[in-house]
DOLUMGU-620181 format. One line per 10 residues: their letters; for each residue z, x negated, y of N, C-alpha, C. Coordinates in steps of 0.2 Angstrom, whole numbers. Layout:
A> Z X Y Z X Y Z X Y; ...
This chain:
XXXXXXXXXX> 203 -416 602 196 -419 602 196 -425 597; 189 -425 594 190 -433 589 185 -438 595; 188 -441 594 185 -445 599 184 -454 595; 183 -455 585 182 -457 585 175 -459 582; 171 -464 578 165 -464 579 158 -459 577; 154 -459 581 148 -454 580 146 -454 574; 147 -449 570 143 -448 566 136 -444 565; 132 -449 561 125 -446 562 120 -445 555; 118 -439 552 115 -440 547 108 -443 545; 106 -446 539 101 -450 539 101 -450 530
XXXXXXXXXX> 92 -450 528 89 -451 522 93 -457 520; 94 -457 514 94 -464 511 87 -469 509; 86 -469 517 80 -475 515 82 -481 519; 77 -486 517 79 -492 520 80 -492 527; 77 -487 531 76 -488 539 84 -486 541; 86 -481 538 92 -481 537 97 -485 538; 96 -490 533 101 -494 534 102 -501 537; 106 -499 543 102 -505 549 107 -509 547; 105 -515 550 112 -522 548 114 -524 553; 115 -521 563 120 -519 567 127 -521 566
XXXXXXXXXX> 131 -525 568 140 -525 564 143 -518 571; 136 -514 573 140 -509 575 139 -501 573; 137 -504 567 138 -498 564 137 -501 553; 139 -495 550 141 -494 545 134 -489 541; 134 -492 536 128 -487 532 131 -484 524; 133 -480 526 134 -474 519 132 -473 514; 123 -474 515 119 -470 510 114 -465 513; 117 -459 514 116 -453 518 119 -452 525; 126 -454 525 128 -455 532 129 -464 536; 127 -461 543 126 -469 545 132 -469 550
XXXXXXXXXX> 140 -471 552 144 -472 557 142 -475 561; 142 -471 568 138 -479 574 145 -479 579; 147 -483 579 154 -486 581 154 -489 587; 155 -486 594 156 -488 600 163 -491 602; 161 -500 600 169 -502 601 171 -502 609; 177 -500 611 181 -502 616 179 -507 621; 183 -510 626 182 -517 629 188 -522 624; 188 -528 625 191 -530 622 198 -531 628; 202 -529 624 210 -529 626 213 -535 632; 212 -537 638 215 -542 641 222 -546 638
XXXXXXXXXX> 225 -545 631 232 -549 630 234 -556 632; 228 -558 629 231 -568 631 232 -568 637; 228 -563 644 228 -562 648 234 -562 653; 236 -557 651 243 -555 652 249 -561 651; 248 -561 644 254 -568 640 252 -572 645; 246 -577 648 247 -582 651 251 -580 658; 249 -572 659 252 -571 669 259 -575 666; 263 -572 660 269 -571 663 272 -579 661; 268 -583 656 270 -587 656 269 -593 662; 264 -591 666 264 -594 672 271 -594 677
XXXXXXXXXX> 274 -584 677 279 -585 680 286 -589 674; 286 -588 671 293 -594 670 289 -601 671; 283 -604 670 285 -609 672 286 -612 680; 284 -608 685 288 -606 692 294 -607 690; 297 -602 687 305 -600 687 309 -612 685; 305 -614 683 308 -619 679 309 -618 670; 309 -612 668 312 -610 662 308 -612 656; 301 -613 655 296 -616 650 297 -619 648; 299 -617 639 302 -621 634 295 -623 630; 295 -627 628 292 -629 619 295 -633 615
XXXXXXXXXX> 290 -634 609 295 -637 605 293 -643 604; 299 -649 602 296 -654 600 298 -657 593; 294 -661 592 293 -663 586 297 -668 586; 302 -666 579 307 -671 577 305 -675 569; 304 -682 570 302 -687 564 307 -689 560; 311 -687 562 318 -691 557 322 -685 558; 328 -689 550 335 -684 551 340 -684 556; 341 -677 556 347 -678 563 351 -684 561; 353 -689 565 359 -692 568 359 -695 573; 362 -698 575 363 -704 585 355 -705 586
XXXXXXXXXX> 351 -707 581 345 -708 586 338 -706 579; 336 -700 585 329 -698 581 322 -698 586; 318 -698 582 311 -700 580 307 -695 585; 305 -695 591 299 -689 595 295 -691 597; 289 -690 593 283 -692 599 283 -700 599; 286 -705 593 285 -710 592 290 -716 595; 295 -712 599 300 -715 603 303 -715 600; 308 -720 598 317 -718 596 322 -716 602; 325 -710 602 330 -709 608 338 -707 606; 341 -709 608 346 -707 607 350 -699 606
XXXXXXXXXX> 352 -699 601 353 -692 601 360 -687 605; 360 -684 610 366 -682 612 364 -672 613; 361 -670 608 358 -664 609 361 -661 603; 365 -665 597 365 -660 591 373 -658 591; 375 -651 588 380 -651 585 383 -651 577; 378 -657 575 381 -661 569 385 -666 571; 392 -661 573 398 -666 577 402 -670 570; 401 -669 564 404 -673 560 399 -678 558; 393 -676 558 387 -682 556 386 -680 548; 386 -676 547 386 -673 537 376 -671 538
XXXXXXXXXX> 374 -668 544 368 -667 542 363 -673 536; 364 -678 537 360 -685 533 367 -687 528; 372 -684 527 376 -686 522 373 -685 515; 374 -690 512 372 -692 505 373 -687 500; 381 -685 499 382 -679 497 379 -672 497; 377 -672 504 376 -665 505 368 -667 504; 364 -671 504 360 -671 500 357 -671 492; 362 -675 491 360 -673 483 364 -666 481; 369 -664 484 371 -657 482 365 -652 481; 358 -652 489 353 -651 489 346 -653 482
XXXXXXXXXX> 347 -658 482 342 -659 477 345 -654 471; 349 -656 468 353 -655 463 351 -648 461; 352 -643 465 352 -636 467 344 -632 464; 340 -638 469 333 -636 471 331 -637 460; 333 -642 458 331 -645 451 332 -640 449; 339 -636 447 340 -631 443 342 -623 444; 338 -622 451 338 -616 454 331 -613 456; 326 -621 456 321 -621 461 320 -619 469; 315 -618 471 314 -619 477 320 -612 482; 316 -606 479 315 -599 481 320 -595 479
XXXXXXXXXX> 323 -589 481 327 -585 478 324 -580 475; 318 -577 477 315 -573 472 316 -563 478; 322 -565 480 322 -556 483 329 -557 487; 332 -553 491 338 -550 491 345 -552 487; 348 -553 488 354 -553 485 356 -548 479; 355 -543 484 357 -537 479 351 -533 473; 346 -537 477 339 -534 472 340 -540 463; 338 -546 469 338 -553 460 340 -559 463; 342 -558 470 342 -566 472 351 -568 473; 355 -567 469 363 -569 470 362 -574 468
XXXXXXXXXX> 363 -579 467 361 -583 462 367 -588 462; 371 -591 457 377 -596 458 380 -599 463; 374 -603 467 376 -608 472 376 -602 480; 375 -595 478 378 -592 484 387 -589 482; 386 -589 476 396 -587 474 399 -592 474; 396 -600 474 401 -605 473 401 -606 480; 396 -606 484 396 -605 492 403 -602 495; 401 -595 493 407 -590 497 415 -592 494; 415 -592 488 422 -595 484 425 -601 489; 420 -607 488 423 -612 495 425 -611 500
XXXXXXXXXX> 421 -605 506 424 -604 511 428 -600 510; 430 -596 507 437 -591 506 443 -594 504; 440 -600 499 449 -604 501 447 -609 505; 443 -611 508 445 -616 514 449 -612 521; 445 -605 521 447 -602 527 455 -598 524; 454 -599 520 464 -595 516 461 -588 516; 457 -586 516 454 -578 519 454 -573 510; 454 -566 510 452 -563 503 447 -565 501; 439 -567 505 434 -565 501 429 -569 508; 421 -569 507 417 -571 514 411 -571 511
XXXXXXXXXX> 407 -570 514 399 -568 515 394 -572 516; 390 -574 513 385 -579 518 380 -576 520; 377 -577 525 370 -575 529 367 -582 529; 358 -578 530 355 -585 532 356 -586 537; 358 -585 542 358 -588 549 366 -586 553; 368 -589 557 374 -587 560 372 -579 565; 367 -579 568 364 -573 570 362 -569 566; 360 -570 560 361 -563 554 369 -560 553; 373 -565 553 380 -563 552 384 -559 557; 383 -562 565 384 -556 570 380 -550 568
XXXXXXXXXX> 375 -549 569 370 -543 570 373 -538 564; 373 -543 558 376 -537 553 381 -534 554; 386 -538 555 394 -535 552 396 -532 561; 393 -534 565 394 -531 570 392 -523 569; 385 -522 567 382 -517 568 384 -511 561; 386 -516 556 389 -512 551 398 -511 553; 400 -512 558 408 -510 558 409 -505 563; 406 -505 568 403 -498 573 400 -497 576; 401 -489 580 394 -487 581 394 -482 587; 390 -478 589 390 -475 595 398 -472 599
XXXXXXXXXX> 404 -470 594 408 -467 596 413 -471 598; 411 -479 596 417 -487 597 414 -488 603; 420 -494 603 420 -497 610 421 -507 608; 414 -509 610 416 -515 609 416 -522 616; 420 -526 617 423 -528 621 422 -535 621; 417 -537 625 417 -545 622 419 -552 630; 418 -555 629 419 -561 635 414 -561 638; 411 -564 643 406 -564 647 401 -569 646; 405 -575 643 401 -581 639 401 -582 633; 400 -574 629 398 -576 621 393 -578 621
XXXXXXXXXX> 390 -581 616 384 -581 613 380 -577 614; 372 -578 614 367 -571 613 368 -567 607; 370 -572 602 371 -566 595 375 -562 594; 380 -563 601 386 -558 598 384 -552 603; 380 -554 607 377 -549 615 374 -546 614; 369 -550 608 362 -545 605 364 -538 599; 371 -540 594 373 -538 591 376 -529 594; 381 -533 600 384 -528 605 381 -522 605; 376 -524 609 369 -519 612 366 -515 608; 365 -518 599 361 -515 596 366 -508 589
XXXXXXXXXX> 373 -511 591 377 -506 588 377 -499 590; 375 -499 599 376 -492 600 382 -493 603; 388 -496 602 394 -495 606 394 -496 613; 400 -490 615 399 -493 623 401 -499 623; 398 -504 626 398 -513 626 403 -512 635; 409 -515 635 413 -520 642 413 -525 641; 412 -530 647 414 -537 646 419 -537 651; 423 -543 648 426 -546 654 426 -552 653; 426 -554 661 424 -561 664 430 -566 659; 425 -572 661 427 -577 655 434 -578 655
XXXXXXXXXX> 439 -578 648 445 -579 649 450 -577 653; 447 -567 657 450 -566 661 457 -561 654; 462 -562 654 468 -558 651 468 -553 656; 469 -552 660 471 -545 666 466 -542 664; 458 -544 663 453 -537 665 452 -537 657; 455 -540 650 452 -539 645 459 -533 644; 465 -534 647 469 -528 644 469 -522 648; 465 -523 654 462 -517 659 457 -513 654; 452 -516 654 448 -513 648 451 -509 642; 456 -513 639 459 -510 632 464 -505 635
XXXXXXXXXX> 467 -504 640 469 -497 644 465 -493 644; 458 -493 647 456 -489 649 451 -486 643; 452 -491 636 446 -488 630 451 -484 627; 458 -483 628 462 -478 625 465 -473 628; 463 -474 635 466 -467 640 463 -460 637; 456 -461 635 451 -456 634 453 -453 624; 457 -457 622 455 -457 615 457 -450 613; 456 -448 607 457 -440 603 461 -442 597; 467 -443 599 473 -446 594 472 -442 587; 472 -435 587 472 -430 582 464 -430 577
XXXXXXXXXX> 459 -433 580 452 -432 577 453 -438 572; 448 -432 568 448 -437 561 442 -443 561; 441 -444 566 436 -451 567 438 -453 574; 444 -457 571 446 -460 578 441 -466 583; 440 -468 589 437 -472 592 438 -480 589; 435 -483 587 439 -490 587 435 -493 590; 440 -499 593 439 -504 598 439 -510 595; 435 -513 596 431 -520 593 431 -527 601; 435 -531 600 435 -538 604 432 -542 600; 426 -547 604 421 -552 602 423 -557 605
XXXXXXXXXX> 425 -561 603 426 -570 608 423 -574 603; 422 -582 607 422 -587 603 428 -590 604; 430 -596 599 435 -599 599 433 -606 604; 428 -607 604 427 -614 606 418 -610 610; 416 -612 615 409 -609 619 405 -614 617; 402 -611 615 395 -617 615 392 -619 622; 392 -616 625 388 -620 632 395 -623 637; 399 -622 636 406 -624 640 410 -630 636; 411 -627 633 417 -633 630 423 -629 630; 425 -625 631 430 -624 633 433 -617 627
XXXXXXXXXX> 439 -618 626 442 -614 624 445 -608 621; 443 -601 619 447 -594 623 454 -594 619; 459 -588 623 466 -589 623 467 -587 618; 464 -588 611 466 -584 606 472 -580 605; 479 -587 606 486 -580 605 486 -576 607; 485 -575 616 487 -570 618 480 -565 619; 472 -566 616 470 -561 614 474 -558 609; 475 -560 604 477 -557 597 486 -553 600; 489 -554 605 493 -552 605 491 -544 608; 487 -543 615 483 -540 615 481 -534 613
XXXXXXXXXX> 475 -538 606 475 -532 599 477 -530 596; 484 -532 594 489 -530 592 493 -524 597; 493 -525 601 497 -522 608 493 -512 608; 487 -514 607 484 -509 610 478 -505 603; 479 -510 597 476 -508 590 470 -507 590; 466 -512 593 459 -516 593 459 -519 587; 453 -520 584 451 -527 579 449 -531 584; 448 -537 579 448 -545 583 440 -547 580; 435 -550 581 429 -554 577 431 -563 581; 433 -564 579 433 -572 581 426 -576 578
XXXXXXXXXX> 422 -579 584 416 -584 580 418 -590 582; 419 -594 576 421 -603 573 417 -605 574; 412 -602 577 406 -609 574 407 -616 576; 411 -616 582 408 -625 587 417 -627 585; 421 -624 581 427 -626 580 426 -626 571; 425 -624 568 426 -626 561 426 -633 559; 428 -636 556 431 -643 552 434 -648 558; 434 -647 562 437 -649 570 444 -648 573; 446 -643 571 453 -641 574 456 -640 567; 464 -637 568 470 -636 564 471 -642 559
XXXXXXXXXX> 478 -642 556 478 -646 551 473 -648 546; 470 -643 544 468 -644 537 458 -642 539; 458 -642 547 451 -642 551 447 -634 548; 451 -631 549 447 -622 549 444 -619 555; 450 -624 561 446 -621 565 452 -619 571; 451 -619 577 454 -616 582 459 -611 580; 458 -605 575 463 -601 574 469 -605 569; 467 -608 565 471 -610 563 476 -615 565; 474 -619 573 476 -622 577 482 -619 579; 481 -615 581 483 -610 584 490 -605 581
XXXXXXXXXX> 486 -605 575 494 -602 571 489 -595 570; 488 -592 572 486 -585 572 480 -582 568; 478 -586 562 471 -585 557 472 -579 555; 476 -577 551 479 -572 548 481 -567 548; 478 -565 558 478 -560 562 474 -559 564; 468 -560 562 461 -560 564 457 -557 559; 455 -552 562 451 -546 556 446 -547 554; 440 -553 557 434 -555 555 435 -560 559; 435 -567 556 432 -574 557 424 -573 555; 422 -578 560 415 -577 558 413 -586 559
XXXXXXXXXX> 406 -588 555 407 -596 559 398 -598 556; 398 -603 558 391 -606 553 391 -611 551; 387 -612 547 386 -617 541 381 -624 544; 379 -623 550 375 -629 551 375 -634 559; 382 -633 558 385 -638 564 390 -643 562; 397 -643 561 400 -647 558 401 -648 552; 398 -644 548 400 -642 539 390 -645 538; 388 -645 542 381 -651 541 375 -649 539; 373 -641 535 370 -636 532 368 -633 538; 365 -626 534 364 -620 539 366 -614 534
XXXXXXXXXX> 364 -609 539 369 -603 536 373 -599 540; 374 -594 540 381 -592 545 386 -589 537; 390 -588 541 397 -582 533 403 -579 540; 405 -573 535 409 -570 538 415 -570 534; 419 -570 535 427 -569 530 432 -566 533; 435 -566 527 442 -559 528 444 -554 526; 448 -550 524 448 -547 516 445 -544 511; 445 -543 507 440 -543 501 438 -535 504; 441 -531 507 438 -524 509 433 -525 513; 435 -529 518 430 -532 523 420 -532 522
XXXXXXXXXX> 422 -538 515 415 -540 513 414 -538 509; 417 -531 505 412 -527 498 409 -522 505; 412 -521 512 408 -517 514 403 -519 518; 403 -527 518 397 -528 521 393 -527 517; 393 -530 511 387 -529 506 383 -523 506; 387 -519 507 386 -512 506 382 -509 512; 383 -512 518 380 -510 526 380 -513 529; 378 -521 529 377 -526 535 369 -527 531; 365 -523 536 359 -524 534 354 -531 534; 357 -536 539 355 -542 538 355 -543 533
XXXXXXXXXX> 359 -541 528 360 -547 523 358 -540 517; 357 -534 518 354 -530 512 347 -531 512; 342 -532 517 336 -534 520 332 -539 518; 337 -545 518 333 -554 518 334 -554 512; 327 -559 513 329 -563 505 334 -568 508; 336 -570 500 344 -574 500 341 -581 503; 347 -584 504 344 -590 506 344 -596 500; 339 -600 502 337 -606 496 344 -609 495; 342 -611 485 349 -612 484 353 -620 486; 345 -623 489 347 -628 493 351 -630 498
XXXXXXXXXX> 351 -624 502 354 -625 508 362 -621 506; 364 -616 501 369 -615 498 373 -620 496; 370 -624 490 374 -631 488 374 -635 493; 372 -638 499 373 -640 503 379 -640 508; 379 -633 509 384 -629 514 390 -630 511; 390 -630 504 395 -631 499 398 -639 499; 394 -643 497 395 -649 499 401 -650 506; 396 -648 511 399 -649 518 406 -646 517; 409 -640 515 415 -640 515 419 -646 511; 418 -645 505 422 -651 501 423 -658 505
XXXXXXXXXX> 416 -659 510 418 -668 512 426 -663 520; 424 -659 524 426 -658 528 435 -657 524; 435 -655 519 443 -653 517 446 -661 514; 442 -666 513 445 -672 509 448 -676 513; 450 -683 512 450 -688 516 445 -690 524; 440 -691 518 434 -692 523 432 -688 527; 434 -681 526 432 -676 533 436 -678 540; 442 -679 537 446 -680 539 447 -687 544; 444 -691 541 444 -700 545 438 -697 551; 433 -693 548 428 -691 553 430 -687 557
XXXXXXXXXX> 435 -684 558 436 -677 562 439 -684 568; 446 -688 565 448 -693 570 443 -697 574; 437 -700 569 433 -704 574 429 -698 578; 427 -695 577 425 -690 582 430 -691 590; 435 -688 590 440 -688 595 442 -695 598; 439 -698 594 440 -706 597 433 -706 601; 429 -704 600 421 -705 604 422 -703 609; 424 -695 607 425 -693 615 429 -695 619; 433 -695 620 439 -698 622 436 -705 627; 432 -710 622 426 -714 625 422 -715 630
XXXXXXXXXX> 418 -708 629 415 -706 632 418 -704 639; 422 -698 638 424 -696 644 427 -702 648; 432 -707 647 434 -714 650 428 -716 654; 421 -719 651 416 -722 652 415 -715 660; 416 -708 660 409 -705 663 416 -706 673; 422 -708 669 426 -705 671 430 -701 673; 429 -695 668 432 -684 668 437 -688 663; 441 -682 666 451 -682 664 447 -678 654; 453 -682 652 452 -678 646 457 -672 645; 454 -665 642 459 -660 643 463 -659 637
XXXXXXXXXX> 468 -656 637 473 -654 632 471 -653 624; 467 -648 625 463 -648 617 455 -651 619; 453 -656 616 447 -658 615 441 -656 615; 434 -658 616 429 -653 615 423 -657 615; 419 -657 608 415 -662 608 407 -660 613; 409 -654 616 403 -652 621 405 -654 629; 398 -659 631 401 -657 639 397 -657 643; 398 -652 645 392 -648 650 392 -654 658; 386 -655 660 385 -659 665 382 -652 670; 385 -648 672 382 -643 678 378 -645 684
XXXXXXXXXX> 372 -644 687 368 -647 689 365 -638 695; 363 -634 690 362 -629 695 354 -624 694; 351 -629 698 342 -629 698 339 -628 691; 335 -625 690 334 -625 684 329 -630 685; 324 -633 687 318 -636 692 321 -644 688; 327 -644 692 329 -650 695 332 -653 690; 337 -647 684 339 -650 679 333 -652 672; 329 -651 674 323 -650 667 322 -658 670; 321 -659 676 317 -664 679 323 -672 679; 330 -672 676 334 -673 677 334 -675 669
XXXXXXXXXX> 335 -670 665 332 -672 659 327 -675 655; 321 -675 659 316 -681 659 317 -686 660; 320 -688 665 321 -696 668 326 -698 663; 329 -694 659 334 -698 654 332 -700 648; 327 -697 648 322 -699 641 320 -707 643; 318 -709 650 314 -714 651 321 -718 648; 327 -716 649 332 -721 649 334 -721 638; 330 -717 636 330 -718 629 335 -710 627; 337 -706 631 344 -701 629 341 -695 630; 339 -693 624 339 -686 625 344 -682 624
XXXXXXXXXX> 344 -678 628 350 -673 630 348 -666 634; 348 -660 631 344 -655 633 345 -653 639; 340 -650 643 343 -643 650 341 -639 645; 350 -635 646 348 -630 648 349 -624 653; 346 -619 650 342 -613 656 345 -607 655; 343 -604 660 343 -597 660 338 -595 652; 340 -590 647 344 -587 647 351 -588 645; 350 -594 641 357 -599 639 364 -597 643; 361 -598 647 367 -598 653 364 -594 660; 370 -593 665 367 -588 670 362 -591 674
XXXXXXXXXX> 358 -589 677 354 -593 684 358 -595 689; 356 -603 691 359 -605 695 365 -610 692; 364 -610 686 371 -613 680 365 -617 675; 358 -621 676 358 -621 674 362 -630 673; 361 -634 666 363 -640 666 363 -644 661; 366 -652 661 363 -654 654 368 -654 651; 369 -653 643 374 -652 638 375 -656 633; 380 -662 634 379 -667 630 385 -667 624; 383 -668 618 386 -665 612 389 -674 609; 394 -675 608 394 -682 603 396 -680 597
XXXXXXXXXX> 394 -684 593 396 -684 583 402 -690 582; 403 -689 578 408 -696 575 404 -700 573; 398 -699 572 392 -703 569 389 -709 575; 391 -706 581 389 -711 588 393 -717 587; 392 -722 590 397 -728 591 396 -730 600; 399 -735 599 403 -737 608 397 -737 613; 389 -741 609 386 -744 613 380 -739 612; 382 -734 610 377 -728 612 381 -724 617; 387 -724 618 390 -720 622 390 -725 628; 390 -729 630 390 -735 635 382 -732 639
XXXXXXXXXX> 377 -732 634 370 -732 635 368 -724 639; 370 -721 635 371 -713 639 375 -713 646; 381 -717 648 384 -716 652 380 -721 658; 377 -726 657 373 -732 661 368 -726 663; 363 -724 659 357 -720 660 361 -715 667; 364 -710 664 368 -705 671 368 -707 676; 372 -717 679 373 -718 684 366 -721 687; 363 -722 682 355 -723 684 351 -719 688; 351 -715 684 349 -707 685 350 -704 694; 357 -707 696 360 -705 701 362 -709 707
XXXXXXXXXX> 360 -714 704 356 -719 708 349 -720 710; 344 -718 707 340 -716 707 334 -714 712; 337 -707 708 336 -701 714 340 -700 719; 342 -705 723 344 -699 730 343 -693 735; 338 -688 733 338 -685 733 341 -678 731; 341 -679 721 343 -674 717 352 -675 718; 355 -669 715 361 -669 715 363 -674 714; 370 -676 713 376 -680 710 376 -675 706; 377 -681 698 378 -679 693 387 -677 691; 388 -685 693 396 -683 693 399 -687 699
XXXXXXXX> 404 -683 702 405 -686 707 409 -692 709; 410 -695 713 412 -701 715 422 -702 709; 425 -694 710 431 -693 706 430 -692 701; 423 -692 698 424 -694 689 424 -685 689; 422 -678 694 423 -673 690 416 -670 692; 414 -667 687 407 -662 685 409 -660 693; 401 -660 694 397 -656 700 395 -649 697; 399 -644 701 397 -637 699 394 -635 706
């Protein structure tokens, strides 16, 4: 049945032609158009935004007037910055600025298309060249975003017949990446070795040793957690992969220019870079740009080019943020990366003294203050703005319900008496409110 608008015929005279905006005048035919009701949407969008702001979880954005460092610019206040992971403090570095300018002069703004369409443009091959000998890797790939670099190379290495296996506190985009390959997705609990080689037992009890498309098995960790601080066992995953003939995706992001000799990152710490079949990391936490890149042998990334749709899809990224990302390697491989990686560990190290928490065996310029409430952690984070420190909560989905907390990040860029000021505000905080949790407790250790 056509059910849309009436059609009715009519002379072509003036009577005809009414000026109605509900209806249409043809000449000879005249459309008489009975709109609908109008669609309740905002309606809706408000219910549900009503319920997260219940839940605690109502985010927006604010407005930042300066460049990331120790202290930026919101709403007219200076506050302390403890919210960024520009843990080397490169994002306002001068270099990686005019790298930027420099780029913009004789690139211009825009890429124009795709990579593979017109937009490859020099500063994305001098880009990937630097990460491939920085990381010692055959080759590597840049994406515009660390979340284009999961989502591709995950979704371009397998597919309904794999099995991918990740930690229980990766990232969203390695979760989202998971989910969208089609592979049977298992997690095991964070850090657990007993239930990550249960798993890899039980994704090969099933296998068709003889079939000419055999099952592969795909392990996802971070080396360093974004929301924890905390570590995963690299060796003895990769011994594991090796054990049972998994591949490895290790994501560097919160470890690059930070760890190992030469600051590649956790696996190189480690000793074990060069058993790891996809490193994967981003360009705009310690290396001071933005971007995500993937690396590792030159097969690797002629096939992502070829099937990691994020990056067949997008236009390229500006050649500014390429030279940039560029820059940030060169400072992070020199001297100077290198003075800064030690004043960083010297901050925290500070910090941690000043809050009173044990400092742990490997270092971690993240450190979650767990609180719980989502309510009471948002409201915790406000009274520390009054104290000049901004330091995020966060929430649920960041982290699980009931985990929610604040996350405090130091740069090498802090000094003594910004750390002094953030720890004074906390005792403030909790002296305070007698009411609200203990932030930390009387023995100096996170309230979980």
């Amino acid at each position: 049945m056509f059910n849309g608008p009436k059609i009715t015929a009519s002379g072509p005279t003036l009577a005809s032609r009414r000026c109605s905006p509900a209806f249409l005048d043809f000449g000879l035919w005249t459309l008489d158009f009975k709109f609908p009701p109008v669609n309740p949407f905002d309606d809706e969008l408000n219910k549900r935004l009503t319920g997260i702001r219940e839940q605690g979880l109502y985010r927006q954005l604010r407005r930042v007037d300066s460049p990331q460092s120790p202290r930026i610019e919101i709403s007219g206040q200076t506050l302390l910055n403890f919210s960024s992971n520009d843990y080397l403090g490169l994002a306002d570095e001068p270099a990686l600025k005019e790298a930027a300018i420099e780029a913009v002069q004789k690139y211009g703004a825009g890429t124009g298309a795709s990579r593979l369409v017109c937009g490859s443009l020099a500063p994305h091959h001098e880009l990937e060249e630097a990460i491939a000998a920085f990381k010692k890797t055959g080759a590597a790939l840049s994406f515009s975003t660390g979340y284009a670099a999961a989502i591709g190379t995950v979704c371009a290495l397998v597919g309904k017949d794999d099995v991918i296996i990740i930690d229980k506190l990766v990232h969203a985009c390695i979760v989202d990446a998971a989910r969208l390959s089609g592979a049977k997705l298992r997690v095991f609990s964070h850090n657990d070795l007993n239930e990550l080689e249960d798993i890899l037992k039980w994704s090969r009890r099933d296998e068709l040793r003889e079939s000419h498309n055999p099952r592969h098995v795909l392990i996802l960790t971070e080396s360093v957690f974004s929301m924890d601080g905390d570590h995963a066992p690299l060796r003895e995953i990769t011994q594991l992969k090796n054990k049972y003939g998994a591949w490895l995706m290790v994501d560097e992001a919160h470890a690059t220019g930070l760890y190992g000799p030469n600051r590649r990152g956790l696996a190189e710490e480690f000793g074990i870079a060069s058993e790891i079949e996809v490193q994967m990391g981003t360009l705009g936490k310690a290396l001071g740009a933005s971007g995500g890149y993937i690396c590792g042998s030159r097969a690797l990334i002629d096939f992502l080019i070829n099937r990691a749709r994020t990056f067949i899809f997008s236009t390229a990224p500006v050649p500014a943020a390429a030279a940039a990302a560029t820059a940030g390697i060169r400072f992070v491989q020199s001297n100077a990366g290198e003075q800064r990686r030690r004043l960083l560990w010297e901050q925290v190290a500070k910090l941690l003294s000043l809050l009173k928490l044990p400092e742990p065996q490997i270092p971690s310029a993240i450190i979650p203050v767990i609180i719980g409430d989502e309510t009471q952690t948002v409201a915790t984070a406000d009274e520390l703005l009054h104290h000049h420190c901004f330091v995020p909560a966060i929430r649920y989905p960041t982290v699980a319900r009931g985990k929610a907390r604040l996350r405090i990040t130091v740069t090498a860029a802090h000094e003594l008496d910004d750390l002094k000021t953030l720890a004074g505000a906390l005792a403030n905080v909790n002296r305070k409110s007698p009411a609200a949790p203990k932030l930390l407790s009387e023995g100096g250790q996170i309230v979980n």
